[in-house]
Each structure stands twice: as structure tokens, then as C-alpha cells.
VOVOMAR-592516 format. One record per residue (C-alpha): x, y, z; residue number from 1; residue in one letter. Coordinates in Angstrom, 1 decimal, decimal comma, always signed. Layout:
<atoms>
+--------+--------+--------+-----+-----+
!      u !      v !      w !   n ! res !
+--------+--------+--------+-----+-----+
!      X !      Y !      Z ! NUM !   a !
...
+--------+--------+--------+-----+-----+
</atoms>
This chain:
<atoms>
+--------+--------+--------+-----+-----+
!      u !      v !      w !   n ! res !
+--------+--------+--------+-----+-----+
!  +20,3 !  +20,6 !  +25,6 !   1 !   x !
!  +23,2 !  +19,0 !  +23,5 !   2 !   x !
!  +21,6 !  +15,7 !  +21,7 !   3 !   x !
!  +23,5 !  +13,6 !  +19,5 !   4 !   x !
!  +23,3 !  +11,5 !  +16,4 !   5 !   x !
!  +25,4 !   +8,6 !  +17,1 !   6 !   x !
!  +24,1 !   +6,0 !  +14,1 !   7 !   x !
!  +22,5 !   +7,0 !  +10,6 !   8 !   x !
!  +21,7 !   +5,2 !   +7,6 !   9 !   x !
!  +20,6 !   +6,8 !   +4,5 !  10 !   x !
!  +18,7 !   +4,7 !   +1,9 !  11 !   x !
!  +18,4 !   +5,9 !   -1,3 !  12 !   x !
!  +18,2 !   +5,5 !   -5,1 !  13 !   x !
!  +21,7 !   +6,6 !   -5,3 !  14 !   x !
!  +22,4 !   +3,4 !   -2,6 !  15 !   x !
!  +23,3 !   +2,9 !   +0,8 !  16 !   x !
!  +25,2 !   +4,7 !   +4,0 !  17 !   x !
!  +25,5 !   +4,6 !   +7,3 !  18 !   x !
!  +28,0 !   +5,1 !  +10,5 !  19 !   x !
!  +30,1 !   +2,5 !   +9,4 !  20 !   x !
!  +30,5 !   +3,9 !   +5,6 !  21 !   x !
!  +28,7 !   +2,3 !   +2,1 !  22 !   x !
!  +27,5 !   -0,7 !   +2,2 !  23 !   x !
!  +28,6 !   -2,2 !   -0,5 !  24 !   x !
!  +26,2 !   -3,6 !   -3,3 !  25 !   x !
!  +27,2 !   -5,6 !   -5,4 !  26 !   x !
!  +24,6 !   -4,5 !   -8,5 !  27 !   x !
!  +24,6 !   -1,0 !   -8,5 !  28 !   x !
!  +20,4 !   -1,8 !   -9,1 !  29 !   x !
!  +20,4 !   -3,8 !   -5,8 !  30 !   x !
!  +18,8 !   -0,9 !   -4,0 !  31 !   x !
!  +15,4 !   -1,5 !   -5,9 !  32 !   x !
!  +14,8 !   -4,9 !   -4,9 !  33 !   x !
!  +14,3 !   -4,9 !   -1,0 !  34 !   x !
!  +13,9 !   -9,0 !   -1,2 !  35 !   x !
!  +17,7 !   -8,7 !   -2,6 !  36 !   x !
!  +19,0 !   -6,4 !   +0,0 !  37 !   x !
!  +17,2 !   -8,9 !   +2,7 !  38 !   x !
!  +18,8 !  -11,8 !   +1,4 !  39 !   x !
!  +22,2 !   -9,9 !   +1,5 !  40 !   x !
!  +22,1 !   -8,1 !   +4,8 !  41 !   x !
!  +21,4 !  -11,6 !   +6,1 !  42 !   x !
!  +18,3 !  -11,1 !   +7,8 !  43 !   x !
!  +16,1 !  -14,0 !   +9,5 !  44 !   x !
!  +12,9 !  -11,8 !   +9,9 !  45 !   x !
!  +10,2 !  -13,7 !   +8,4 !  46 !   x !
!   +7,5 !  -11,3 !   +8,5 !  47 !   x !
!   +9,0 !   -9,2 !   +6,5 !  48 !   x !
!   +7,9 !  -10,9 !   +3,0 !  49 !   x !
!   +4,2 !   -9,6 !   +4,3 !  50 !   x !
!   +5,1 !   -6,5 !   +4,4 !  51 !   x !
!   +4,3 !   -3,2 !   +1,5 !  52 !   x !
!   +7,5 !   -2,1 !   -0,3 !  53 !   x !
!   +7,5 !   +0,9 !   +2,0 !  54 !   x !
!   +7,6 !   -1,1 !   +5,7 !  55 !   x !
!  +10,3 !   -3,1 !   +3,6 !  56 !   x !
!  +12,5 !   -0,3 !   +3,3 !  57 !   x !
!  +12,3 !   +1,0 !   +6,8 !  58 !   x !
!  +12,8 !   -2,3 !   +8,4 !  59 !   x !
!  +16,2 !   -2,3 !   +6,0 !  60 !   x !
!  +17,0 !   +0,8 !   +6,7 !  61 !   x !
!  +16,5 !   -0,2 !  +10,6 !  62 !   x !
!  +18,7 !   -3,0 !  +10,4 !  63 !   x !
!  +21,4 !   -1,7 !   +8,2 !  64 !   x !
!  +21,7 !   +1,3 !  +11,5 !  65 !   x !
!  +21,4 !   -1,0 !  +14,4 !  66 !   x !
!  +23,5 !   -3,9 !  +12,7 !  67 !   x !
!  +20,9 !   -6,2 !  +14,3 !  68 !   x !
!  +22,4 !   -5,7 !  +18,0 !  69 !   x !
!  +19,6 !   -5,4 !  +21,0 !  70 !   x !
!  +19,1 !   -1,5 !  +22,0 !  71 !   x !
!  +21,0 !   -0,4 !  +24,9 !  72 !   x !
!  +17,2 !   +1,5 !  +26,7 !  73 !   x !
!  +14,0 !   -0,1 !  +27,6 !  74 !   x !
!  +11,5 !   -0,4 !  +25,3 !  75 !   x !
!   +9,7 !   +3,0 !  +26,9 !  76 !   x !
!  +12,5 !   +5,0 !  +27,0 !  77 !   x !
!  +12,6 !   +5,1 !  +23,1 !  78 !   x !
!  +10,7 !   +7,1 !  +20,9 !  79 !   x !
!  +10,5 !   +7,3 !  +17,0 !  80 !   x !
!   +9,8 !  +10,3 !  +15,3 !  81 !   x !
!   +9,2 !  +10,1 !  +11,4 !  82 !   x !
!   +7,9 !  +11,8 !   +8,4 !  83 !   x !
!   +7,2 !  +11,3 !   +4,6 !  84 !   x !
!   +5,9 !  +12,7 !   +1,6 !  85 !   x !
!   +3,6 !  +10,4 !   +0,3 !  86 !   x !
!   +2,7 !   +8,2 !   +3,6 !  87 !   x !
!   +1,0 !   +5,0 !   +2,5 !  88 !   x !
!   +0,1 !   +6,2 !   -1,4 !  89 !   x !
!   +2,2 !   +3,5 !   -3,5 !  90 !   x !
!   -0,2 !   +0,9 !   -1,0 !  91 !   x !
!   -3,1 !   +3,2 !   -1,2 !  92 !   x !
!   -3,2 !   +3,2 !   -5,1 !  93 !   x !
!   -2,4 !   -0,5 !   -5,5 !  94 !   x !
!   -5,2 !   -1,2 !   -3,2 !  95 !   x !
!   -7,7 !   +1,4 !   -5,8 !  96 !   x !
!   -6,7 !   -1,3 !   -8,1 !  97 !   x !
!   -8,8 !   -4,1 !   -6,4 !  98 !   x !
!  -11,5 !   -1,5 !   -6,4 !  99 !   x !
!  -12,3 !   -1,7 !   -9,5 ! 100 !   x !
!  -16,1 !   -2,5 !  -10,8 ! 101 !   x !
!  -14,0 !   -5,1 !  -13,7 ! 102 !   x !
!  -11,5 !   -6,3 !  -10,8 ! 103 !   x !
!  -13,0 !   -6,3 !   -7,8 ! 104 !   x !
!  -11,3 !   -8,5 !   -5,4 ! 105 !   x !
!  -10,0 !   -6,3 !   -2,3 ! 106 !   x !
!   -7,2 !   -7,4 !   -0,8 ! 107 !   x !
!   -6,7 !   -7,7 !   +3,3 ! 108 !   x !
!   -3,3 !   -8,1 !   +2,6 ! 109 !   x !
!   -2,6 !   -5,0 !   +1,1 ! 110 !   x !
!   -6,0 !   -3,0 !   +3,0 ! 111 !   x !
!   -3,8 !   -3,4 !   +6,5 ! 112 !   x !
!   -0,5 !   -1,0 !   +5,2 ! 113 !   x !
!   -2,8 !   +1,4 !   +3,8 ! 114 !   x !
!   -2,1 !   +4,2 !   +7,0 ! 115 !   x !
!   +0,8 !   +6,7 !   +6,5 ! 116 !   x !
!   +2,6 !   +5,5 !   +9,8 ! 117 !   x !
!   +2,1 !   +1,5 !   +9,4 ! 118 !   x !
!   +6,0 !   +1,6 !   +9,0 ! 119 !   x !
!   +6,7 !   +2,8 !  +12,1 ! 120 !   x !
!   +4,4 !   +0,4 !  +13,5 ! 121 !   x !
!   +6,9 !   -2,3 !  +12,0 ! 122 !   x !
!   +9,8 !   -0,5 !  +13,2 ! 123 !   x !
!   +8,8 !   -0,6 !  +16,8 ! 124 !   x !
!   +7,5 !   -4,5 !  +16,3 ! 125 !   x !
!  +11,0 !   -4,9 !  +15,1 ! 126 !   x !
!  +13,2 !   -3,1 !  +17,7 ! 127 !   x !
!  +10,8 !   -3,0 !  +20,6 ! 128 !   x !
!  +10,0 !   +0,9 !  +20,8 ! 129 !   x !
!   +7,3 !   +1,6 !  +23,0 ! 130 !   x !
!   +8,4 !   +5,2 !  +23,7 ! 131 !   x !
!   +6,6 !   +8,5 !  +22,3 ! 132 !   x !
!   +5,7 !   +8,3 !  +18,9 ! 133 !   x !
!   +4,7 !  +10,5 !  +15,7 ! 134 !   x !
!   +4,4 !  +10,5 !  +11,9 ! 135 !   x !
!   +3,7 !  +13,9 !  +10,1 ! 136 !   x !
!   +3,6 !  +14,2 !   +6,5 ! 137 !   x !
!   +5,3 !  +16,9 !   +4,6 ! 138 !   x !
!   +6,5 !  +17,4 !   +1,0 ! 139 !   x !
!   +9,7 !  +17,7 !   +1,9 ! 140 !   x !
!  +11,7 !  +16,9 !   +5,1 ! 141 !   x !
!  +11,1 !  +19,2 !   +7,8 ! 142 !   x !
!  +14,3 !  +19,2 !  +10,2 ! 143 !   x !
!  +12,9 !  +22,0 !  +12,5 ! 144 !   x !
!  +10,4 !  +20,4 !  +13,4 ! 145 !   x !
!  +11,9 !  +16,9 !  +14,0 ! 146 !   x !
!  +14,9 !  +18,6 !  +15,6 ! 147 !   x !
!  +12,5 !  +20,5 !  +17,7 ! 148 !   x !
!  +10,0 !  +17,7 !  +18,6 ! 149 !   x !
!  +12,3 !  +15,5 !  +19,4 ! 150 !   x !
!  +14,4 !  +17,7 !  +21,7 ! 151 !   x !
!  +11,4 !  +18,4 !  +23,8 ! 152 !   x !
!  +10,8 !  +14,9 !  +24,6 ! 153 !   x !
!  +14,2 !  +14,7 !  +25,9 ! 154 !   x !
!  +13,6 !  +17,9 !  +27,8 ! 155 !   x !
!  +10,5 !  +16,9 !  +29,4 ! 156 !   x !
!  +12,5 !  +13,4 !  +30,5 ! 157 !   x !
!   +9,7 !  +11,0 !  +28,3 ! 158 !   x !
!  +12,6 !   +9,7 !  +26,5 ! 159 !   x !
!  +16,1 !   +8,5 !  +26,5 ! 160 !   x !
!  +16,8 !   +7,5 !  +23,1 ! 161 !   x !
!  +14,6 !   +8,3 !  +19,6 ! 162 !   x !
!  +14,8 !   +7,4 !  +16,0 ! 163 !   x !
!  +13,9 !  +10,3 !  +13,9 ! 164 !   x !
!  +14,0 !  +10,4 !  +10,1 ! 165 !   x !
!  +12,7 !  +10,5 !   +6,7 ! 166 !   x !
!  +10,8 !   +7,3 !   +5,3 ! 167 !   x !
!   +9,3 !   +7,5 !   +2,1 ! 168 !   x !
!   +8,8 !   +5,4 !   -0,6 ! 169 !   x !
!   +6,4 !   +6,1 !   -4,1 ! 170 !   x !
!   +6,7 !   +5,0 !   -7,9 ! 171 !   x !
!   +9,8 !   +2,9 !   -7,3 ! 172 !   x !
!  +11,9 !   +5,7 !   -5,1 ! 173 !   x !
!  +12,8 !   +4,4 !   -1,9 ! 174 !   x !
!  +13,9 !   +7,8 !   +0,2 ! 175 !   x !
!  +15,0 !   +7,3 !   +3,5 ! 176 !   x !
!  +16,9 !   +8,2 !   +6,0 ! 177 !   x !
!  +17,3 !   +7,3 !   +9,9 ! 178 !   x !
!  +19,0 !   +8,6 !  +12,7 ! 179 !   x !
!  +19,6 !   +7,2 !  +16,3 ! 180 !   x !
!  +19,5 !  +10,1 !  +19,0 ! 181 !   x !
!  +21,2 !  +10,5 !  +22,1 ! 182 !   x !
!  +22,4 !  +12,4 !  +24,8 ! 183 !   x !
!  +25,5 !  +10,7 !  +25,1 ! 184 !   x !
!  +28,3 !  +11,0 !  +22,5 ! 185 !   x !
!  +31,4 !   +9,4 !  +21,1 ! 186 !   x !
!  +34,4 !  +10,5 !  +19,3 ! 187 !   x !
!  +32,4 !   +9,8 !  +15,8 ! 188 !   x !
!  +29,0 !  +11,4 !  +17,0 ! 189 !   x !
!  +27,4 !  +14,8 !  +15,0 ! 190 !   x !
!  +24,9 !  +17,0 !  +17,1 ! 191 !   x !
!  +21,7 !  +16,7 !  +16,4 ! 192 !   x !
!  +20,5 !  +19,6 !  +14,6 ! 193 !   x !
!  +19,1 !  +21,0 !  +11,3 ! 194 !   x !
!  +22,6 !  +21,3 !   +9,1 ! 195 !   x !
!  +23,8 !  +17,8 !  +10,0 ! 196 !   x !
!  +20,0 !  +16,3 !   +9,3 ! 197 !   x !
!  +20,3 !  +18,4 !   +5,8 ! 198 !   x !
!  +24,4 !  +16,7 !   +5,3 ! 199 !   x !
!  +23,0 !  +13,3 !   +6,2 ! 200 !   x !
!  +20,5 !  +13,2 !   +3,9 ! 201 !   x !
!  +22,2 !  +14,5 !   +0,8 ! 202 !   x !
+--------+--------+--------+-----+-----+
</atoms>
């Protein structure tokens, strides 16, 4: 079965691109503040101040690929399939922090984004995904297995659409990339397989 990745963005220390080409920043250090790149993708999504650095980044990420247009599916014919290195850890450790027998003063604020998949959570809040769903953690991006995963869904008709990708954030690095899946193509869509994940993602 053919499947095809018809929108992408890859977010990244080294900046941003998607479908449409790079986004243009206009300080090449833009890409570390997530409140600056809210501010000039022009986004009207309160919630997101609430949010961890890495639920930040994915809901960026999701808005820089879907240009904040409705999706084209209902809300349980899409699935999202992600992964990450490090899950929730940047949360997880600033959380420790409150821990602490000289500090202690645990934070609900931060205690509620300390699961590896609370940014897929977000993402489906965001673009109303209510479709299969998985996070795995890896140390580095598995393709196969997203490739394969995701294929299978299609196969067994549980889905008509997915976002797959790589959403990771630790120690500053934001490390993402997202791709929209579907069966149908147009003249600018790449199959959906292991070499153009790997091409994407450079």
C-alpha cells in the first residue's frame, strides 16, 4: 500500500522547514525561544503559555505544517504516531528540583507534563485527533517502525490520515520533525517510507 507524505515540518536547532520551504526567522536564535516563534507565526492559542517547552514545540511545529487550516478527516479517522529520545526528562528534572528537602515546593503546574506522550495529548487537543494513537521512545528515530506502524493502521482501515514524527526536546535542543500521511497524493507529495523520513529530517 502506497501512502504519502503530503506536509512536513522539521524543527530544529539549525531552524525551520516545511512544505512550503524555510520559514524565515528573522534572529537566526529565534528557534530557541518558542514564546518568539508564537508571537511571529501569529498564533491566538492561549493555552499554550501553560504549556512545558516540549508541548511548546510540537504545537509550533503543528501549526507551522497545517498553517492553521481545519483537517480535511474527522477527528477518528486520524491517528498520530510519535517518538522521542528523552520523553518528558527536561519536565521531569525541573520538577526533581521542587523535590528538594531545602526547596520543597512541588509544582502542579509542572507535575501534569511530566508523561513522555503529554505532547501528543496537546497535539490532538489542538487539531482534534481522536484516531489511533502511540508514543515509543527510542534513542534515535526509528523509521521502520513508524513506517511500519503506521501502514498497518491504514491497512486494517482504523485510519485515513496520521501524523507521525519525531518530537523531542532536552537541555535547550528542540528536535522535531512532523509529517502528515496520506493515501492520496499531489504533484509535490514524497512516499512515505524509510529514505524520505531519513531526507526529511536531516
Amino acid at each position: 500500500m502506497d501512502l504519502f507524505v503530503t506536509k512536513y515540518c522539521r524543527l530544529s536547532s539549525k531552524g525551520i522547514n516545511t512544505h512550503k520551504g524555510v520559514v524565515n526567522l528573522p534572529l537566526n536564535d529565534m528557534v530557541y525561544d518558542p514564546q518568539a516563534l508564537y508571537t511571529l507565526l501569529q498564533l491566538s492559542y492561549p493555552k499554550f503559555f501553560k504549556m512545558d517547552t516540549l508541548c511548546k514545540y510540537g504545537i509550533l511545529a503543528g501549526e507551522c505544517l497545517f498553517e492553521g487550516n481545519p483537517l480535511s478527516y474527522t477527528s477518528s479517522e486520524i491517528g498520530i504516531i510519535l517518538s522521542g529520545q528523552h520523553g518528558s526528562l527536561d519536565t521531569d528534572e525541573q520538577f526533581q528540583t521542587t523535590l528538594e528537602t531545602d526547596n520543597f515546593f512541588p509544582s502542579p503546574a509542572l507535575f501534569v507534563y511530566t508523561l513522555s506522550n503529554i505532547v501528543m495529548g496537546e497535539l490532538c487537543i489542538r487539531h482534534k485527533i481522536k484516531g489511533e494513537n502511540l508514543f515509543t521512545v527510542s534513542a534515535t528515530p526509528d523509521y521502520d517502525l513508524l513506517c511500519q506502524y503506521t501502514t498497518a493502521l491504514f491497512l486494517q482501515k482504523r485510519i485515513n490520515a496520521c501524523l507521525v514524527g519525531w518530537v523531542d526536546y532536552y537541555q535547550k535542543q528542540p528536535d522535531i520533525l512532523l509529517v502528515w500521511v496520506e493515501t492520496t497524493s499531489d504533484i509535490n507529495a514524497l512516499l512515505f517510507n524509510h529514505n524520505t523520513l531519513t531526507s526529511l529530517y536531516i
